[in-house]
C-alpha positions as CSV (number, residue, x, y, z in Angstrom):
1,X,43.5,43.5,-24.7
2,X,42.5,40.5,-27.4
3,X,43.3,38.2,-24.2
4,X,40.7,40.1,-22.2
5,X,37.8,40.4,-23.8
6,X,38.0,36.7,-24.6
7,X,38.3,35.6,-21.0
8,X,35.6,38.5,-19.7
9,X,33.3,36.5,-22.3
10,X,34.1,33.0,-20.8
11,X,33.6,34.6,-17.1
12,X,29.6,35.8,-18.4
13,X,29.3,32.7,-20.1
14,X,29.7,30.4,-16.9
15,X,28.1,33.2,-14.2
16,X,24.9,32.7,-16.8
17,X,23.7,28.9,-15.9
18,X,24.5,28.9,-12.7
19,X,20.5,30.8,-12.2
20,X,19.1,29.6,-15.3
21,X,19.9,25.7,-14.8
22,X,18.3,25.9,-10.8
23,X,15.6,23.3,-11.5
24,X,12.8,23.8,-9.5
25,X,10.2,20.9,-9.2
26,X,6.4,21.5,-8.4
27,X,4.1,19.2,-8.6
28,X,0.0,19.4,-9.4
29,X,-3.0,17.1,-9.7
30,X,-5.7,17.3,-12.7
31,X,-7.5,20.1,-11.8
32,X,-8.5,21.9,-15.3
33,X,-9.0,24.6,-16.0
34,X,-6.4,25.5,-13.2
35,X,-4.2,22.8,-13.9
36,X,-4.0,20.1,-16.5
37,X,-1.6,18.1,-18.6
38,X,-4.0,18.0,-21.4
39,X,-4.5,21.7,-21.6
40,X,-2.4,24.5,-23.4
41,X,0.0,25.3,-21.1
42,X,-0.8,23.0,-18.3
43,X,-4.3,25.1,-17.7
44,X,-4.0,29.0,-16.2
45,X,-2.8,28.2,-12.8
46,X,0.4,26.2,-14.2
47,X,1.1,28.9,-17.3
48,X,1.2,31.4,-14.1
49,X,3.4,30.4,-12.4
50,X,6.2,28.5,-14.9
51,X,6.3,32.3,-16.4
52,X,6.6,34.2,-13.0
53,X,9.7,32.0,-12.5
54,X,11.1,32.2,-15.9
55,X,11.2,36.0,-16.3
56,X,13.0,35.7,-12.9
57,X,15.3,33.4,-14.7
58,X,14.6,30.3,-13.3
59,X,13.2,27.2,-15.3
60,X,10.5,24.8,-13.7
61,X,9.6,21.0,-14.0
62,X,6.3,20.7,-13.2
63,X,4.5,17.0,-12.4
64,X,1.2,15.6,-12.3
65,X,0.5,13.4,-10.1
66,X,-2.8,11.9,-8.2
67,X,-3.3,15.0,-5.2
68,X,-2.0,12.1,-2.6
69,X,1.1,11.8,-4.2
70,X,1.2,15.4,-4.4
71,X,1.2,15.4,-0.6
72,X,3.9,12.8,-0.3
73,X,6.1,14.6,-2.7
74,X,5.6,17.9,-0.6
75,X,6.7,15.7,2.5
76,X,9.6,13.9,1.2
77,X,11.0,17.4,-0.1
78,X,11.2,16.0,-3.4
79,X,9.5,19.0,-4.9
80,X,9.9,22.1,-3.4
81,X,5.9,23.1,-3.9
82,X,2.7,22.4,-5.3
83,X,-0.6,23.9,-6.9
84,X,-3.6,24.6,-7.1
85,X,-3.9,24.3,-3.2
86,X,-6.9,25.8,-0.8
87,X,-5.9,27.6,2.2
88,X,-6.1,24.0,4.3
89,X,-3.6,22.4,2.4
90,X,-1.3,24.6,3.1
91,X,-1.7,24.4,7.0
92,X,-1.7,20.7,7.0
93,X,1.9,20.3,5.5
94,X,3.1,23.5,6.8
95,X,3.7,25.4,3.4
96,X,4.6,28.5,2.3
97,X,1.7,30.6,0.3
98,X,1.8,32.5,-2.3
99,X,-0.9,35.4,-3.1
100,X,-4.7,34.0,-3.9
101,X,-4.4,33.6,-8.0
102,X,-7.8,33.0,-8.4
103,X,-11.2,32.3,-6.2
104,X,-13.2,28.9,-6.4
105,X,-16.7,28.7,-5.8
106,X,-17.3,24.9,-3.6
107,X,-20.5,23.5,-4.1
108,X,-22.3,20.1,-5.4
109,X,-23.0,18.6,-8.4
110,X,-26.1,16.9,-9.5
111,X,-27.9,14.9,-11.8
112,X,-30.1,17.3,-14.4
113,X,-33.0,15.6,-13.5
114,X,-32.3,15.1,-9.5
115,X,-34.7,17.5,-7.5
116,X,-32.5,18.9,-4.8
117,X,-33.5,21.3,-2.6
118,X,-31.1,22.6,0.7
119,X,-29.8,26.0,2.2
120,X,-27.5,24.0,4.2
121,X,-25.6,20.9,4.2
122,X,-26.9,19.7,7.5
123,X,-30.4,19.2,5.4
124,X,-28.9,16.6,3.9
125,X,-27.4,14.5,7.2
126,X,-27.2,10.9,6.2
127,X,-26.8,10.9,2.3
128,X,-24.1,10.0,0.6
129,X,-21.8,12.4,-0.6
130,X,-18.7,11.6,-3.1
131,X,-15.5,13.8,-2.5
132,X,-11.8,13.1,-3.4
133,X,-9.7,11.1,-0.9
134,X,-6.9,13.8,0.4
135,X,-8.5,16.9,-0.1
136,X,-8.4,19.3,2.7
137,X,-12.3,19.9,3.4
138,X,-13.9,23.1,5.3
139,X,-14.5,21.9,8.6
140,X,-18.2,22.7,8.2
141,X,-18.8,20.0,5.2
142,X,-16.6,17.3,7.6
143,X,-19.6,18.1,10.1
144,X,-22.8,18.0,8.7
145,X,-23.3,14.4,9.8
146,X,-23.7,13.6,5.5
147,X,-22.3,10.1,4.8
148,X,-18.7,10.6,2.9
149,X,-17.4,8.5,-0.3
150,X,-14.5,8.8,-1.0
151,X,-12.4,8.2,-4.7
152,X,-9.0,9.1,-6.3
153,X,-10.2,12.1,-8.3
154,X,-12.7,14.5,-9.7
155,X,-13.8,12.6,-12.8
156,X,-14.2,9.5,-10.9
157,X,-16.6,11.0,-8.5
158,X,-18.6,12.5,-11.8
159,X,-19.0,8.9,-13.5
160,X,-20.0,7.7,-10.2
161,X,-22.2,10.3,-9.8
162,X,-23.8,9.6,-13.3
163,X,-24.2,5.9,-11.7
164,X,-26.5,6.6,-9.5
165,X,-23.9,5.4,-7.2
166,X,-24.8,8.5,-4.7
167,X,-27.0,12.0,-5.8
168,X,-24.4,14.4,-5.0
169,X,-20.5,15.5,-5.8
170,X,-18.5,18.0,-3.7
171,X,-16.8,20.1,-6.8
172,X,-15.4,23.1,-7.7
173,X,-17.6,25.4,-9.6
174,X,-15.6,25.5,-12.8
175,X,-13.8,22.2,-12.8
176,X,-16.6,20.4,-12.4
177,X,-17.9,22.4,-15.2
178,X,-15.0,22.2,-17.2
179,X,-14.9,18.4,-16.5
180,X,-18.4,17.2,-17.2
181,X,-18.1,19.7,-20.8
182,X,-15.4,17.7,-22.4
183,X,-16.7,14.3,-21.3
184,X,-19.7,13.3,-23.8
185,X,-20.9,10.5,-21.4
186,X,-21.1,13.3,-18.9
187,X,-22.2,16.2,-21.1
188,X,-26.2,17.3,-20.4
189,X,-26.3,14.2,-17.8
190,X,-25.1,16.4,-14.9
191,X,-25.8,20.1,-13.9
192,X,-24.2,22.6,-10.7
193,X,-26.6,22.9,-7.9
194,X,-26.1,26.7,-7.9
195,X,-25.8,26.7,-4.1
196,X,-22.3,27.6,-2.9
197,X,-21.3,25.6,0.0
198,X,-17.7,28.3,0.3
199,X,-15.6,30.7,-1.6
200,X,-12.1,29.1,-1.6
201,X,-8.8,31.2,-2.6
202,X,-6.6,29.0,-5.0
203,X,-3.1,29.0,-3.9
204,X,0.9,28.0,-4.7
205,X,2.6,26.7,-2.2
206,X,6.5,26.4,-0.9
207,X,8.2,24.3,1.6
208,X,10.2,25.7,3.9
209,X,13.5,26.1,2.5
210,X,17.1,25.3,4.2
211,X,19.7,26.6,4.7
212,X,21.1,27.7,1.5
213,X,18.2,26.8,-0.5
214,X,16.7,29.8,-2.3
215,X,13.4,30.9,-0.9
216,X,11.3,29.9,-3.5
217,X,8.3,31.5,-2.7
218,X,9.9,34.9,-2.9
219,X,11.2,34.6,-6.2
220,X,7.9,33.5,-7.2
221,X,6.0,36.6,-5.7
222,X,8.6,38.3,-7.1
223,X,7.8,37.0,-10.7
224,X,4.4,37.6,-10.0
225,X,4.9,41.5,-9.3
226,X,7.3,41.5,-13.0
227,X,4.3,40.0,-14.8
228,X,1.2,42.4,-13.2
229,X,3.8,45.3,-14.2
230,X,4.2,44.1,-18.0
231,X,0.6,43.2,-18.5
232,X,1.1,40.1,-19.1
233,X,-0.2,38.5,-15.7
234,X,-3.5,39.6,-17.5
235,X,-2.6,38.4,-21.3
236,X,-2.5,34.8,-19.3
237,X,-6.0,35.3,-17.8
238,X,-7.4,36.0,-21.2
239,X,-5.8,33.3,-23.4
240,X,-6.8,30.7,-20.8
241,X,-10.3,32.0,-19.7
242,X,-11.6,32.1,-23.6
C-alpha cells in the first residue's frame, strides 16, 4: 500500500500536462475593441476565446500581427486559427468557423465637417475610397465602380483620412470609433457617416486539422457552451463593453 499511492500519484501527475501543455497558436490583427494588444485582455474577442480554451484545459498563444501576415500564418499552418474574421475570410483560406461572437456594423467614415450625402455606394463611383490591403470585402463595395486605396491598417487609413488624402474610410462601426477616441489628433476631427453599408458577423476561425491533430474548433465551441452555462460568457461582455 505506501508503494501505491505514491506511484498512483506520479501516474496523475504525468496524465495532467499532457492536455494542459497543448499549445495552441492563433493569431489576430489590431482590431480594438475586438482585438488589441494594448487593451485588457487583448480586447473582448481575444478574452473570449483564450477562456473558452482554458476551462477546456487547453492554454493559448495568441499573436498580433499585420491581417496579411495573419493570412500567411493561416496558410503555412503555423497557427492553427485566427480572429476576429468576417464570413469572407473564412471562405478564402478555407477555415473552419466558429459561432458569430459579435455583429459589426460596415460603413464609412468622414470628416466632421465633410457634407456627405448617399443611399448607396454606387452614388459615389469614381471617389476615392481608403480600405485596408487584405481584407475580404462584400462583393457589392468591390463593385460600385468607387476608386480603392489601399494601406496596411485601420489607423493608417484614419490619419490619411484626416489628410485630406481621400473623403472617405471603409470601417467598422465601433473600431473606427474606438480608434479615432483614443487618438487626440483624430479625436472631434472625424465622425461615422451613420449609413450602414452591411451587417457583418465577427468570427474565429480553424484550419482544417490532420490526422491526429485535435479539432480545434470543437474544443473551442465546446468552451464556448461551458462559459454561456456559468455566466461568465456574459461577465466578459460586460467588463469589456464598459
Amino acid at each position: 500500500m505506501p508503494l501505491i499511492l505514491p506511484m498512483l500519484a506520479l501516474l496523475i501527475l504525468l496524465a495532467q500536462p499532457a492536455q494542459a501543455e497543448s499549445q495552441l497558436r492563433m493569431a489576430t490583427l489590431e482590431y480594438p475593441p475586438y482585438s488589441s494588444e494594448h487593451l485588457p485582455d487583448g480586447g473582448s474577442i481575444v478574452a473570449l476565446t483564450r477562456r473558452a480554451f482554458a476551462v477546456r484545459g487547453y492554454s493559448v498563444q495568441i499573436d498580433f500581427m499585420p491581417w496579411l501576415r495573419v493570412r500567411r500564418a493561416l496558410q503555412n499552418r503555423s497557427h492553427q486559427g485566427a480572429m476576429a474574421l468576417w464570413p469572407s475570410d473564412i471562405t478564402a483560406d478555407g477555415l473552419q468557423a466558429s459561432r458569430p461572437l459579435f455583429y459589426s456594423e460596415l460603413g464609412l467614415f468622414i470628416r466632421s465637417d465633410y457634407p456627405l450625402q448617399f443611399t448607396d455606394l454606387k452614388q459615389l463611383r469614381g471617389q476615392t475610397l481608403g480600405i485596408v490591403r487584405g481584407y475580404a470585402y462584400p462583393q457589392h463595395v468591390l463593385d460600385a465602380g468607387l476608386h480603392l486605396e489601399e494601406a496596411v491598417n485601420d489607423i493608417s487609413n484614419l490619419r490619411k483620412l484626416k489628410a485630406r488624402r481621400f473623403n472617405m474610410v471603409l470601417l467598422e462601426h465601433i473600431v473606427g470609433n474606438h480608434l479615432i477616441n483614443n487618438d487626440e489628433q483624430l479625436r472631434g476631427t472625424l465622425r461615422w457617416h451613420g449609413n450602414v453599408v452591411e451587417r457583418i458577423p465577427l468570427l474565429v476561425g480553424f484550419i482544417q486539422p490532420k490526422a491526429g491533430e485535435p479539432d480545434w474548433s470543437k474544443v473551442f465551441e465546446q468552451g464556448l457552451r461551458d462559459l454561456h452555462s456559468s455566466g461568465e460568457y456574459m461577465q466578459i461582455l460586460r467588463e469589456h463593453n464598459r
